[in-house]
N, C-alpha and C positions, 0 to 999 in steps of 0.2 A: 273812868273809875268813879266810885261813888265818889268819894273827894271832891276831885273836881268837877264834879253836878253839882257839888253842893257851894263848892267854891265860886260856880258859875250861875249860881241860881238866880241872882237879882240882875243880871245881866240877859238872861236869857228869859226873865219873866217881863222887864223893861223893852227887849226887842219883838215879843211876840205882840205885846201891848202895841206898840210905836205903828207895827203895821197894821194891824186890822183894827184896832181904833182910831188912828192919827196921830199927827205930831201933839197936837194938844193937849195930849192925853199925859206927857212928860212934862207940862206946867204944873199939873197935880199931883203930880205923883212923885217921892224920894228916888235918885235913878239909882241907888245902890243900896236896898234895906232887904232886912229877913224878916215877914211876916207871914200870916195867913196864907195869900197866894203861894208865894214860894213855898211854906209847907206841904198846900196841895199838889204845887207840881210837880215836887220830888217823890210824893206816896205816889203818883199817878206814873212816874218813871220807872218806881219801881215793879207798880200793878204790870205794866207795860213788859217790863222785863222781864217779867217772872212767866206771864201768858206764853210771850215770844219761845223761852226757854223749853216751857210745855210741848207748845206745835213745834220744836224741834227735838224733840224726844221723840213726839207721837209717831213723825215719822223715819226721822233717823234710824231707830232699835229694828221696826219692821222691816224696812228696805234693806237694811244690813242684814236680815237673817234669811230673807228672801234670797236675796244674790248669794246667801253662803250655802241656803240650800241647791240652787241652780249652779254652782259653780263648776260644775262636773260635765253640764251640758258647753256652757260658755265656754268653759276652756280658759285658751287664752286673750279671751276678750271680757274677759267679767272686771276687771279693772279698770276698760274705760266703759262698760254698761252701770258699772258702779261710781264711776264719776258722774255720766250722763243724769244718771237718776238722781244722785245726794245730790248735784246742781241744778236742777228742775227743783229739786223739794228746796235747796234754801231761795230760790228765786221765790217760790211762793213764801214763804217764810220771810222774807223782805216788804213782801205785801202787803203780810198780813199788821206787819208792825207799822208800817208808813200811812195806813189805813189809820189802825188804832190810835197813831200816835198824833190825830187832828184831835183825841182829848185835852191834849197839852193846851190845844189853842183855846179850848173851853175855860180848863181849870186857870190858863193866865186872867184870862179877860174877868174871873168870877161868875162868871154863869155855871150850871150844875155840868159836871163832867160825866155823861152819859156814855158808855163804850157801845150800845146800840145801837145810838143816834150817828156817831163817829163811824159807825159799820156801815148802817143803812146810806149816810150822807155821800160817800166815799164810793158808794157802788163804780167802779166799772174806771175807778182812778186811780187803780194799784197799782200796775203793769205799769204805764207813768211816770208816779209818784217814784216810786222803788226804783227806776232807772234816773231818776234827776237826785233822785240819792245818791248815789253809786257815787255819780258826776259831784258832789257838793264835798264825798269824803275823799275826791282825788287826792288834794293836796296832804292830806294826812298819810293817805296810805302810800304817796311817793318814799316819804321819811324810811320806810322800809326796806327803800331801795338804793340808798346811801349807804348803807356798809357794801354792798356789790361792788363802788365805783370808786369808792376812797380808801376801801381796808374795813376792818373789822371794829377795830378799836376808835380808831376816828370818826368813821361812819356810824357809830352808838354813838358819840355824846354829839355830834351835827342830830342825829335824828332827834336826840332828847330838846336839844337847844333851838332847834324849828318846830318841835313838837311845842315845847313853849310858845313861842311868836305866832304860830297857827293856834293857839288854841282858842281862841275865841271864835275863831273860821268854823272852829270843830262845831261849836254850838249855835253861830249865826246863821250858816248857812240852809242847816235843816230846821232848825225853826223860821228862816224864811218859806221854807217849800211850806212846812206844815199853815205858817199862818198865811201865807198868800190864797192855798187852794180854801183854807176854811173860809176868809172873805170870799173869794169868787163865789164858791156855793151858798153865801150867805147873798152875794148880789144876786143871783139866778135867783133863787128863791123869791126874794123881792120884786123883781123883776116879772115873777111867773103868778103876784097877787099872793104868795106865802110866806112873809117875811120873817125870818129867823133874827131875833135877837142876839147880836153882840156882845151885850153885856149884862149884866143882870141886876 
């Protein structure tokens, strides 16, 4: 939730820092304040969001009307051709956000947050990205699986209550994927004679 973005902001602005500039970077820096950066990376969450939101409109509405016009031919297979499909489009639609979302790694460190550069950079690391995703919100999305094995009522406040305990998981995790892959392509880069600045 927005909330707790916002609740986790200097935490998650502090861990993107930590990796792709170094431990030393926590000598200089408050490891729990609300300024500038954190401003920027909560606008950039929500840029994010909102994009993501888009590319699942754009294709959600079509696919949906497609398959209700064919539905006569399909039969009684249009319901898993219409799984197949909406799960193909949000697979790309995880891409597309795992992609976009190496801005984060920009707008923490203070360099300009370009959604371009974060496209162009990302070429051919989505498919990847977007599965070690998946992997980083296991532990979250287990919680949902707690009312199945405890009851209904128990299994909601366990979920709430490790939902809590996990939530930092929620937000360390994928900002490590995000800021790991932006150094590596910042080393390659340097590495290939083009050195991409870290910090600005």
């Amino acid at each position: 939730s927005i909330i707790s973005a916002i609740v986790f902001l200097p935490f998650t602005v502090t861990w993107y820092r930590a990796i792709i500039l170094g431990d030393e970077d926590l000598t200089t820096r408050p490891l729990f304040t609300l300024r500038g950066l954190e401003g920027q990376m909560l606008v950039w969450q929500l840029i994010i969001g909102l994009i993501v939101l888009g590319v699942i409109v754009l294709g959600a509405f079509p696919i949906s009307a497609i398959l209700m016009v064919l539905s006569g031919v399909l039969g009684q297979a249009t319901e898993k051709v219409s799984a197949a499909a909406l799960g193909m489009w949000g697979v790309f639609v995880l891409t597309v956000f795992c992609r976009l979302s190496l801005v984060l790694a920009m707008a923490a460190t203070g360099r300009p947050a370009i959604i371009s550069e974060a496209w162009a950079k990302s070429r051919g690391l989505g498919t990847r990205m977007a599965a070690i995703y998946v992997l980083c919100l296991l532990p979250w999305l287990a919680t949902f699986l707690l009312p199945i094995f405890v009851g209904e009522s128990i299994g909601m406040v366990l979920a709430v209550l490790v939902g809590l305990v996990f939530a930092p998981l929620y937000y360390a995790l994928p900002a490590t994927l995000f800021a790991f892959v932006y150094a590596r392509i910042a080393n390659s880069m340097s590495a290939a004679g083009a050195p991409l600045d870290l910090q600005s």
